[in-house]
C-alpha positions as CSV (number, residue, x, y, z in Angstrom):
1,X,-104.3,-15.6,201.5
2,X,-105.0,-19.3,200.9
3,X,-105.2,-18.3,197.2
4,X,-101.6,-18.0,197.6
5,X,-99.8,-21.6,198.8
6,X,-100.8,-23.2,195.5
7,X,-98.5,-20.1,194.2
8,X,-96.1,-20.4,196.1
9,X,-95.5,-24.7,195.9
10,X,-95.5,-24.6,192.2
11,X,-92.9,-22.2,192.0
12,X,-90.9,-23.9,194.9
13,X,-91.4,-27.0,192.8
14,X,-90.6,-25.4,189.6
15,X,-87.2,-23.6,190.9
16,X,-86.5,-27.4,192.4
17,X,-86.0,-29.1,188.7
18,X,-82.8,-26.5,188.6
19,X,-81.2,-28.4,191.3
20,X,-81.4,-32.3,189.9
21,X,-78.3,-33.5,189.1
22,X,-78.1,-34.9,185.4
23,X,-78.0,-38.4,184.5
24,X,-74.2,-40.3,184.2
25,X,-75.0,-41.0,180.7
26,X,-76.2,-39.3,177.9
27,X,-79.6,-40.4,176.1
28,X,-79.4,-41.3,172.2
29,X,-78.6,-38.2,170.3
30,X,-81.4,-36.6,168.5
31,X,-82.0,-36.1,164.8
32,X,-80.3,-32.5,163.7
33,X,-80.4,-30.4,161.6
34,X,-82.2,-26.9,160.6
35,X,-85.2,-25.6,158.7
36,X,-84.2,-23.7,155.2
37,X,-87.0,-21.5,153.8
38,X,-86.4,-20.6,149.8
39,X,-87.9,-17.1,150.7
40,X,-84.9,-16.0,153.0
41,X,-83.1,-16.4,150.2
42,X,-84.3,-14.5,147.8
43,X,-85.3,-11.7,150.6
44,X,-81.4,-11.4,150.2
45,X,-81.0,-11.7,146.6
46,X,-79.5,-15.1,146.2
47,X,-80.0,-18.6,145.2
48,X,-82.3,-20.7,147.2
49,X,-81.2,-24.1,145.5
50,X,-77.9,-23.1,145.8
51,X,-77.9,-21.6,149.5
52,X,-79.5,-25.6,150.6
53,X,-76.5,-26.9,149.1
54,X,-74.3,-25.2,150.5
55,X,-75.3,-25.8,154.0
56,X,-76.3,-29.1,153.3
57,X,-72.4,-30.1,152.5
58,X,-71.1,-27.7,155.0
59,X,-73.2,-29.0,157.6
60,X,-74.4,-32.6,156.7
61,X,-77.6,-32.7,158.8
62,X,-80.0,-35.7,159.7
63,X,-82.8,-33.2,158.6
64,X,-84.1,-30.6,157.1
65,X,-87.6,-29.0,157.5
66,X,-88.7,-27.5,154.3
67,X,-91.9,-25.3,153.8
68,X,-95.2,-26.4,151.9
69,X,-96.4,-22.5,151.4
70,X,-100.3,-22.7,150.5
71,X,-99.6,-19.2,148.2
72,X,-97.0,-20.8,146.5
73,X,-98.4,-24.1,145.6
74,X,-101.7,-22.9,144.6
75,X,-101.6,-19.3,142.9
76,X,-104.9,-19.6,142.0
77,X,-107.9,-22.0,143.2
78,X,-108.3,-24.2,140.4
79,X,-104.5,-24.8,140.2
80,X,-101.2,-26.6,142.0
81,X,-98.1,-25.8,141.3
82,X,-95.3,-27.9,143.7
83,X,-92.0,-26.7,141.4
84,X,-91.1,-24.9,145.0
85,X,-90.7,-28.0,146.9
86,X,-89.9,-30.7,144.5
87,X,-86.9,-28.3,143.5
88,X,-85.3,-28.0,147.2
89,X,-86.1,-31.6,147.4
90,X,-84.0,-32.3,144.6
91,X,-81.1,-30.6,146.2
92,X,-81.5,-32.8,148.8
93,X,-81.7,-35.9,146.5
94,X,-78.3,-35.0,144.8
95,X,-76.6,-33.9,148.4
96,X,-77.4,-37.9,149.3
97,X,-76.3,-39.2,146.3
98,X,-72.8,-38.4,147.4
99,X,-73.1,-38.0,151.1
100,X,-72.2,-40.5,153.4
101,X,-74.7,-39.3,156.3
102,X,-77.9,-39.0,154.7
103,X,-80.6,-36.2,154.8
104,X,-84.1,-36.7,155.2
105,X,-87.2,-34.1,155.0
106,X,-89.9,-32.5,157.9
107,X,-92.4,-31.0,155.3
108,X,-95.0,-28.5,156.7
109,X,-98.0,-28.0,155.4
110,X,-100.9,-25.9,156.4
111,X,-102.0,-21.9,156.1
112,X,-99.6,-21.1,158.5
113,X,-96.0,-21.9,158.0
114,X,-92.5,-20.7,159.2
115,X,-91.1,-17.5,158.8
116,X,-92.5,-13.9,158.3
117,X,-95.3,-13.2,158.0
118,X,-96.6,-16.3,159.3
119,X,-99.7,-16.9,157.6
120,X,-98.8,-17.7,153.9
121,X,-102.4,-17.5,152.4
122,X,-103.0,-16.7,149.2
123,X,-104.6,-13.1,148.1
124,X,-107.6,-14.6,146.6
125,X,-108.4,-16.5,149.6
126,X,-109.7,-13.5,151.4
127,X,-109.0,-11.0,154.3
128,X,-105.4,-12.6,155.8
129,X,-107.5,-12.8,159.7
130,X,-110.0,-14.9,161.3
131,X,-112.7,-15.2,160.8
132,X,-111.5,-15.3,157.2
133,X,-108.7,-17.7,157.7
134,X,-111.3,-20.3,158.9
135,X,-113.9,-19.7,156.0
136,X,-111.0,-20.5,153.3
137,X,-109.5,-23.3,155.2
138,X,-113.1,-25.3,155.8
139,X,-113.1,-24.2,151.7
140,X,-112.9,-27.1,148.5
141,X,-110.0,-25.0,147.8
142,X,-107.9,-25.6,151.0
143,X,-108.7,-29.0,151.2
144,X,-107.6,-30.0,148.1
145,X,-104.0,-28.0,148.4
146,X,-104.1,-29.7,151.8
147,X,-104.6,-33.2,150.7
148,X,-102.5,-33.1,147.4
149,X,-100.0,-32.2,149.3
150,X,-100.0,-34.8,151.4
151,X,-100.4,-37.5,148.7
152,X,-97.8,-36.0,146.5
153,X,-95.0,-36.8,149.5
154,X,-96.4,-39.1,151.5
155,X,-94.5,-42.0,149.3
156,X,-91.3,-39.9,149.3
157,X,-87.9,-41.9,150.6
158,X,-86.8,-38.6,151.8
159,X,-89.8,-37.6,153.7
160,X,-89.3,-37.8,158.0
161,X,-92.1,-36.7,158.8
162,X,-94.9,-34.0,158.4
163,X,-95.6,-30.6,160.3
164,X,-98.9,-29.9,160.5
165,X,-99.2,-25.5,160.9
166,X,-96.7,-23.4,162.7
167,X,-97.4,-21.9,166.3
168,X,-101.2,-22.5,165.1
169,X,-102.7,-22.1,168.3
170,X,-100.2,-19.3,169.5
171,X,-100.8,-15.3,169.0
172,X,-98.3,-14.1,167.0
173,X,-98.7,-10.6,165.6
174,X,-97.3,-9.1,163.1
175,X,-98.0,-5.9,161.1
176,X,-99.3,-7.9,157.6
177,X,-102.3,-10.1,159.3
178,X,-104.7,-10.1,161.9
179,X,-105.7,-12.6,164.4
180,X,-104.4,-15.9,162.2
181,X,-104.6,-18.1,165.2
182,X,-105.5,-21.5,163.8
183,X,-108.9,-23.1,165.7
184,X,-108.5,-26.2,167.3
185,X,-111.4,-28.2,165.2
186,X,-109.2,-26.8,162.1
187,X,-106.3,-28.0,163.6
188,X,-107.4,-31.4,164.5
189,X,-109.0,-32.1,161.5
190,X,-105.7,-31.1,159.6
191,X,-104.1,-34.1,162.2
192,X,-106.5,-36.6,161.2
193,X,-105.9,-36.1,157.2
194,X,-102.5,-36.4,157.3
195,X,-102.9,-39.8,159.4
196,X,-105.6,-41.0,157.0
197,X,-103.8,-40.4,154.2
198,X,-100.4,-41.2,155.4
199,X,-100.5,-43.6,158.5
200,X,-96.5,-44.2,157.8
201,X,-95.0,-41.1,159.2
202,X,-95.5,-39.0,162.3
203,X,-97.5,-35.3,162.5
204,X,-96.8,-33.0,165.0
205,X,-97.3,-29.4,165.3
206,X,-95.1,-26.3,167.1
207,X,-95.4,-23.8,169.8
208,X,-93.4,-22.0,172.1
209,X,-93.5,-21.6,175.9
210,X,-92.7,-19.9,179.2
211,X,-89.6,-18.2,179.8
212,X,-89.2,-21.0,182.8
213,X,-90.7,-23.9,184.4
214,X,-92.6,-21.6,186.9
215,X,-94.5,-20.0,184.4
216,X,-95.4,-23.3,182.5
217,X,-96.1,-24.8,186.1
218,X,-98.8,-22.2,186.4
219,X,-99.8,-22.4,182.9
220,X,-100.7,-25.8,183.7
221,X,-102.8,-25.5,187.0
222,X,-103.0,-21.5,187.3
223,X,-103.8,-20.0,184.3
224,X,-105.5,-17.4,185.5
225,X,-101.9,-16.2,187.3
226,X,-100.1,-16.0,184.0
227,X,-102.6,-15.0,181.3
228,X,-101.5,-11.5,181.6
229,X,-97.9,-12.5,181.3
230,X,-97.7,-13.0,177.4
231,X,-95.3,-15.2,175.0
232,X,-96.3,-18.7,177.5
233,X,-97.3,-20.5,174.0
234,X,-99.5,-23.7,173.9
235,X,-97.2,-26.5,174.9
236,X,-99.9,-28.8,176.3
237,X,-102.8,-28.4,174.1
238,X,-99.8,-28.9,170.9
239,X,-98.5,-32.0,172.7
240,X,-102.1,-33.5,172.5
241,X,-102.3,-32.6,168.6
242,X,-100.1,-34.4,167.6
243,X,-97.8,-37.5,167.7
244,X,-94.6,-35.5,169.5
245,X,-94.9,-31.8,171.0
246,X,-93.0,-29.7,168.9
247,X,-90.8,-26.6,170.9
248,X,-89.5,-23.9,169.6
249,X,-86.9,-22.3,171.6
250,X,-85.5,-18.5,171.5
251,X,-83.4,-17.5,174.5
252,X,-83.1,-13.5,173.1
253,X,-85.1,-11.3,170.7
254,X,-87.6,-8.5,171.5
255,X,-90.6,-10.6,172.5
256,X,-88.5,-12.7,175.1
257,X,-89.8,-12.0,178.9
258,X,-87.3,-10.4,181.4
259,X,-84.4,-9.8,178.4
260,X,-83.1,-6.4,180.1
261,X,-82.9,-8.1,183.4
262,X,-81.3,-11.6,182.8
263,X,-78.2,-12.3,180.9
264,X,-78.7,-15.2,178.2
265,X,-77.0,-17.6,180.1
266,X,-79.3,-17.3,182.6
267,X,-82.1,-17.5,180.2
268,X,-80.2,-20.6,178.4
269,X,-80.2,-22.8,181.6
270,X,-83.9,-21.8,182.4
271,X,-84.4,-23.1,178.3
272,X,-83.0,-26.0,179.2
273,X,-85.3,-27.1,182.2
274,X,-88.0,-26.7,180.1
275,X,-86.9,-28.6,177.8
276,X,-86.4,-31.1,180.2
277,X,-90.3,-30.7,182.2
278,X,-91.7,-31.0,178.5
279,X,-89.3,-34.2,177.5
280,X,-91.1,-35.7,180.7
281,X,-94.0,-34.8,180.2
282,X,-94.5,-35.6,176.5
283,X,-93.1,-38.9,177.3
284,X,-95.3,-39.9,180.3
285,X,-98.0,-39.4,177.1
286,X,-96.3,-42.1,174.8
287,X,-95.0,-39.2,172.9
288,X,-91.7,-37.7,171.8
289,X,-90.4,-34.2,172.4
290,X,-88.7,-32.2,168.9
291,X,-87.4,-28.7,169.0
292,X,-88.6,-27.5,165.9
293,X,-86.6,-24.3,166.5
294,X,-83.4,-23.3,168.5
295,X,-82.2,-20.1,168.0
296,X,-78.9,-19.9,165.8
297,X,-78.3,-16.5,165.2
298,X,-79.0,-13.0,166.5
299,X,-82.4,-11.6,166.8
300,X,-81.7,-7.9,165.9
301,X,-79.3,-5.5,166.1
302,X,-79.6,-5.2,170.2
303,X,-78.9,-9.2,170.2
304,X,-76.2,-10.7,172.9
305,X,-76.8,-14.2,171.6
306,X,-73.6,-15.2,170.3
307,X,-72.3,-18.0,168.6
308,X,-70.7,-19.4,171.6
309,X,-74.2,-19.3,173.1
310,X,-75.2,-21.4,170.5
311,X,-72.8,-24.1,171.0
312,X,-73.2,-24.4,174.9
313,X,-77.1,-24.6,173.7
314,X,-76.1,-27.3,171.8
315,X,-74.2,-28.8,174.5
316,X,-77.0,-28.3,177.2
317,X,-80.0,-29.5,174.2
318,X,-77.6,-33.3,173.9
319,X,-78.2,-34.2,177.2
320,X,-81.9,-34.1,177.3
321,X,-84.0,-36.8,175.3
322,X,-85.4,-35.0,172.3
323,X,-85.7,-37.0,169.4
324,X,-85.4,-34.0,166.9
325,X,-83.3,-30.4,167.1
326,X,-84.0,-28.3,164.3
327,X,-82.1,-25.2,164.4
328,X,-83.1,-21.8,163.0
329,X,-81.3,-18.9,161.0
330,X,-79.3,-21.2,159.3
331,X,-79.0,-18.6,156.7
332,X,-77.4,-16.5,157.7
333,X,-74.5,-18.5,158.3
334,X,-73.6,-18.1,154.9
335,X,-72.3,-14.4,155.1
336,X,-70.4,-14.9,158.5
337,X,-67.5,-17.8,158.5
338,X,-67.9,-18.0,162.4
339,X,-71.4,-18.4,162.3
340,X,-70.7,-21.0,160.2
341,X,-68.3,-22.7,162.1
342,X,-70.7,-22.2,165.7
343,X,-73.4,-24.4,163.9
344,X,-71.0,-26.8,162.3
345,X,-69.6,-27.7,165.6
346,X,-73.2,-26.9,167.1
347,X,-74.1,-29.5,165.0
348,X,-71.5,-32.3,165.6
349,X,-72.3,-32.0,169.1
350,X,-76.2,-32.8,168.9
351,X,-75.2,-36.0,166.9
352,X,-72.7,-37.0,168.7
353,X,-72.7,-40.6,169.9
């Protein structure tokens, strides 16, 4: 039974950060904005270059992330080919020339990048699973798409910062790859490139975690209690990685623990305490604290996240000290005038002074 108390304090301690009252003022409002990924677009038959602008003058963020995909920029392994990013960043270039708030770039980079199916590897870099993965990335091939990459933007005025992998170290399945799980060497190396070759701007990398601050409590000190319990990410070993811990942050969709059983209020306050253990704790490191993506839309068709859900998020996300909100499904905003509005207002609130 002894095995137990830890058990029981960390989850009395966990249930406790509920209860603390927040602070009478408000800390500095975060950087906002959303990722846009050209391949949405063109999933849906439109206009990538178009679609950015759009949103950009509808929704006049602080940033946007856009995607560096590995089988985009090099088709082949004796050839680069960066028309896909320098031609979203020239929306962006023309969106400032006229706007008065002015939009910046988070550029990722690395084999796996956001959005389906994850891993963006190109066909002729082999079998799309480790131990394949690894072989190409430790290949001339890689490295040079990897480094080029980072030279070509590292001089950039738009350019925020970099993103170094998606979820690298996180297991997410899908039915087009295997095990793509990035290796920590891999990863680190990838860290120290980009600070070689660019010591001006930050690198951090993503993950997800718990559905609460129990299960990242016990994450922490009692793995071996939650590594049955699935979806509890990588938020530690991610916040040493890099130079802020990067949190992405879904509050319904089919892979979200206890989603028959709790409303997603209840899951939206529980979000937020997160939010708020990991702001601590990537700031008792000398670090920041980004949410590379809060959900903005519906997951699938059985979805109750609505857009009033996104703007209390919004609400709840402006009184913890992030430094950077990113939101996610931006896209599909442009069909739906009251999606549009939610993240608008969403938005407004997240840079609000």
């Amino acid at each position: 039974m002894r095995a137990l108390v830890p058990l029981a304090v960390l989850v009395a301690a966990a249930l406790g950060l509920g209860s603390e009252s927040w602070p009478t003022a408000a800390p500095a409002p975060p950087l906002a904005g959303f990722s846009f990924s050209p391949i949405t677009s063109e999933w849906n038959g439109r206009d990538p270059m178009q679609d950015l602008s759009v949103l950009l003058e509808t929704t006049n963020p602080d940033l946007v992330r856009l995607p560096i995909y590995w089988d985009e920029v090099q088709p082949t392994p004796t050839s680069l080919d960066f028309t896909s990013v320098d031609s979203l960043l020239g929306v962006v270039s023309r969106h400032n020339a006229t706007a008065e708030r002015q939009t910046r770039v988070v550029l990722t980079v690395g084999a796996r990048n956001f959005l389906y199916p994850e891993l963006h590897q190109p066909e002729w870099a082999g079998q799309r699973s480790q131990p394949s993965i690894g072989v190409a990335q430790a290949g001339h091939a890689y490295r040079h798409y990897f480094a080029q990459s980072v030279k070509r933007y590292r001089s950039s005025p738009l350019l925020y910062a970099w993103q170094v992998e998606n979820e690298p170290l996180d297991s997410v399945t899908n039915d087009v790859t295997g095990d793509n799980r990035i290796s920590p060497e891999q990863l680190a190396w990838e860290m120290a490139e980009v600070h070689r070759l660019d010591p001006k701007h930050q690198a951090v990398t993503t993950t997800y975690n718990g559905i609460n601050t129990s299960v990242d409590l016990l994450e922490l000190w009692a793995p071996q209690f939650v590594k049955h319990m699935g979806t509890v990410g990588s938020p530690e070993a991610a916040l040493q990685m890099g130079d802020a811990l990067g949190l992405d942050v879904y509050v319904d969709g089919p892979s979200v623990p206890l989603r028959d059983v709790t409303t997603v209020d209840l899951r939206s306050k529980w979000k937020q305490q997160t939010v708020a253990f990991w702001a601590d704790r990537a700031h008792t490191a000398g670090k920041g604290l980004w949410l590379t993506e809060v959900q903005a839309q519906p997951w699938d068709a059985a979805t109750r996240f609505a857009p009033q859900d996104l703007i209390e998020g919004a609400v709840n996300y402006r009184q913890e000290p992030v430094q950077v909100v990113l939101l996610w499904g931006v896209q599909t905003w442009l069909g739906d005038p009251e999606w549009m509005d939610a993240g608008t207002r969403a938005l407004d609130i997240l840079q609000a002074e």
